[in-house]
C-alpha positions as CSV (number, residue, x, y, z in Angstrom):
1,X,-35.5,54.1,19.9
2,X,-35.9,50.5,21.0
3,X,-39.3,49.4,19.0
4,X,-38.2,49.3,15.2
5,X,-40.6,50.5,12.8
6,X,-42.9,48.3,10.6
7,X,-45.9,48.4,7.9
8,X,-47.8,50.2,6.7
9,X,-48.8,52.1,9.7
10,X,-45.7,52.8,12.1
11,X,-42.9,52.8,9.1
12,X,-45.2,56.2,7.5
13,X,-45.3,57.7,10.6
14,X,-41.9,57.6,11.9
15,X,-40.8,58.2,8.1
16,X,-42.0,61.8,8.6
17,X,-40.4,62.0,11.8
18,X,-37.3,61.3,10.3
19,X,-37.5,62.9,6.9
20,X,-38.4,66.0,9.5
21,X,-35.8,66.0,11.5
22,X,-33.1,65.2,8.9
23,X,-34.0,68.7,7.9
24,X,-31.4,71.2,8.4
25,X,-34.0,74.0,7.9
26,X,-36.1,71.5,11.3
27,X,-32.6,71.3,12.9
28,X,-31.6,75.4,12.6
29,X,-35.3,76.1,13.9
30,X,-35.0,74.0,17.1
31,X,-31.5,74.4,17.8
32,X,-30.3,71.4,17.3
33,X,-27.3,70.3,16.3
34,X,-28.2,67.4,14.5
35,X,-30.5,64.6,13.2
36,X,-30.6,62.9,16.4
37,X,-31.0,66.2,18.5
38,X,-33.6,67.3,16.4
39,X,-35.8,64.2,16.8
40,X,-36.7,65.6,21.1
41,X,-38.6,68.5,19.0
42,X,-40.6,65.9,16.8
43,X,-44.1,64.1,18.6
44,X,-46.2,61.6,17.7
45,X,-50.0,62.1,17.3
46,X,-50.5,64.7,20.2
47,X,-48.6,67.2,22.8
48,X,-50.7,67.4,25.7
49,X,-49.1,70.4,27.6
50,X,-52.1,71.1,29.4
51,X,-50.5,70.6,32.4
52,X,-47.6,72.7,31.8
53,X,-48.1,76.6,32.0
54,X,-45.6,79.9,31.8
55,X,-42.0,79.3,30.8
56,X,-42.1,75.5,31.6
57,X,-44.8,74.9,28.7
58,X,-42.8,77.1,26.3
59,X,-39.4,75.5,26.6
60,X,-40.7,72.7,24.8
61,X,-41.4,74.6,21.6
62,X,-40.7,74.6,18.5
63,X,-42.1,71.6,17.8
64,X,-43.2,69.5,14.8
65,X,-46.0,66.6,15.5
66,X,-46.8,64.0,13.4
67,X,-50.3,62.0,13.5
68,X,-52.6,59.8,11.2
69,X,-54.9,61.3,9.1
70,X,-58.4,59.7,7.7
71,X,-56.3,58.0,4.7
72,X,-54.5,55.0,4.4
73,X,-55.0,52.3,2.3
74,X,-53.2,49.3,0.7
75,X,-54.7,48.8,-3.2
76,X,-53.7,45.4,-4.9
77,X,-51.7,45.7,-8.1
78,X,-50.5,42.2,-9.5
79,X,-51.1,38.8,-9.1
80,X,-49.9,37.0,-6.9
81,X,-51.5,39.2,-4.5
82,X,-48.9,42.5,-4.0
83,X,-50.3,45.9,-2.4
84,X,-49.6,49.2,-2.9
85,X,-49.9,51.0,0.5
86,X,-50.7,54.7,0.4
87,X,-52.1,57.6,2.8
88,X,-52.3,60.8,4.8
89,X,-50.8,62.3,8.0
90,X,-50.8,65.5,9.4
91,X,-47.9,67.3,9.9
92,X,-48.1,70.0,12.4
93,X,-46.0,73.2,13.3
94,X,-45.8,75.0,17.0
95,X,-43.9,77.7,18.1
96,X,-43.7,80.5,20.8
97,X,-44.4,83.6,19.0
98,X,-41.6,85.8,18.2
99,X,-41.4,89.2,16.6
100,X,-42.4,92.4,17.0
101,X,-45.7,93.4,14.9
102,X,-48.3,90.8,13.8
103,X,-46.4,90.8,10.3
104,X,-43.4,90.1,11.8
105,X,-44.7,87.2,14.2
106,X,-46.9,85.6,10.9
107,X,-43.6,86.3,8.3
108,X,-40.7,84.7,11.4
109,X,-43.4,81.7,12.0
110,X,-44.1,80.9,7.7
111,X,-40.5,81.5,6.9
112,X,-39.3,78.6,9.1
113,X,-42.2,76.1,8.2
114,X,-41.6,77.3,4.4
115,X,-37.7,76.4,4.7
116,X,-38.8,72.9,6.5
117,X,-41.6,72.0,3.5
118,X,-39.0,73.2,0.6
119,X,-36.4,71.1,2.3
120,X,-39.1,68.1,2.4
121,X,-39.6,68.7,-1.2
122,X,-36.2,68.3,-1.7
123,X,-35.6,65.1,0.6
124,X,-38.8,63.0,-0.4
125,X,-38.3,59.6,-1.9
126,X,-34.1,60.0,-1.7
127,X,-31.8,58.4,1.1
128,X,-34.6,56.0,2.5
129,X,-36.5,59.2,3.3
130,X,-40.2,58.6,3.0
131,X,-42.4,59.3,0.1
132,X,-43.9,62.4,0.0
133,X,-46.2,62.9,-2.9
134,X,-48.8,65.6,-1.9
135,X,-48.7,68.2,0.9
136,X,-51.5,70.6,1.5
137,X,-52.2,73.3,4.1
138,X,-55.5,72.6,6.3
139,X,-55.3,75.1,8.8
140,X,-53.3,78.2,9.9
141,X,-51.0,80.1,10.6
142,X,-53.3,80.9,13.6
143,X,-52.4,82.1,17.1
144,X,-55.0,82.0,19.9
145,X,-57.2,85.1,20.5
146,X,-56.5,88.3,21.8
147,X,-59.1,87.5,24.3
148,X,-57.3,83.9,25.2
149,X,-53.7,85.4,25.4
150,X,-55.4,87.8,27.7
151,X,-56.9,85.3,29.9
152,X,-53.2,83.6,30.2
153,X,-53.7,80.9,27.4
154,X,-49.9,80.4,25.8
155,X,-49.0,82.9,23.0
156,X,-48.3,80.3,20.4
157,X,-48.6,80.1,16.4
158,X,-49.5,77.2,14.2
159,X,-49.6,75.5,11.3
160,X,-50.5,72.3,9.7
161,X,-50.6,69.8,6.6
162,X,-52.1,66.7,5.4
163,X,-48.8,65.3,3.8
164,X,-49.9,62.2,1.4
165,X,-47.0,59.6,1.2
166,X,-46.7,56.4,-0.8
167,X,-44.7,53.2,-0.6
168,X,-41.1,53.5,-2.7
């Protein structure tokens, strides 16, 4: 990385990033190795792969991406003037589907993101790592439609968070 993160907008975002792929539960997931080969499965804001289709568009997943939320806010505590900087981000959770029943693709997919999230819990606020102070689920696991998978959309599962994080 060659832009270093600062304040109280990029240092949150990348925190995640980092705190997520410092996982070993994020690592096993993406087969990676390590920290640093784990961070190629970890995207800012959005993955656009609507140009990508088949075996080419899947090859990229699992992924985690990480984006701003509604929430952030720096609240003034003391005088002289010091703030307290606070907020939201969604965390988000892709991968191809794997397994052989619904069950089994739903259990595979919340097994994983539930090793990741108890490995977060276990991570936040220790080692530099990032704050985490609140997560909460705001949509999924979901998968596209019968209909859409029939029509050749990707086969894909999701999940995602609004993870509230506060300065150290």
């Amino acid at each position: 990385m060659t832009v270093t993160p600062a304040g109280m907008f990029s240092y949150p975002l990348f925190g995640l990033g980092e705190l997520i792929a410092d996982c070993s539960a994020f690592q096993s997931w993406v087969s990676a190795d390590d920290k640093g080969a784990a961070w190629s499965n970890v995207h800012y804001i959005a993955n656009d792969d609507s140009d990508l289709t088949g075996a080419e568009a899947l090859a990229t997943r699992p992924f985690a991406i990480v984006g701003f939320s509604e929430e952030t806010e720096a609240r003034r505590e003391t005088e002289p003037p010091t703030y307290d900087h606070s907020g939201t981000l969604e965390l988000i959770f892709e991968a191809e589907v794997s397994g052989d029943t619904e069950s089994d693709i739903f259990l595979n997919f919340t097994n994983a993101v539930g090793a990741i999230m108890a490995e977060i819990e276990t991570k936040t606020g220790r080692g530099g790592h990032l704050l985490v102070t609140k997560y909460s689920l705001f949509f999924g696991p979901a998968r596209p439609s019968s209909k859409a998978r029939t029509n050749g959309e990707l086969d894909i599962i999701a999940m995602g968070f609004l993870v509230e994080w506060a300065e150290l």
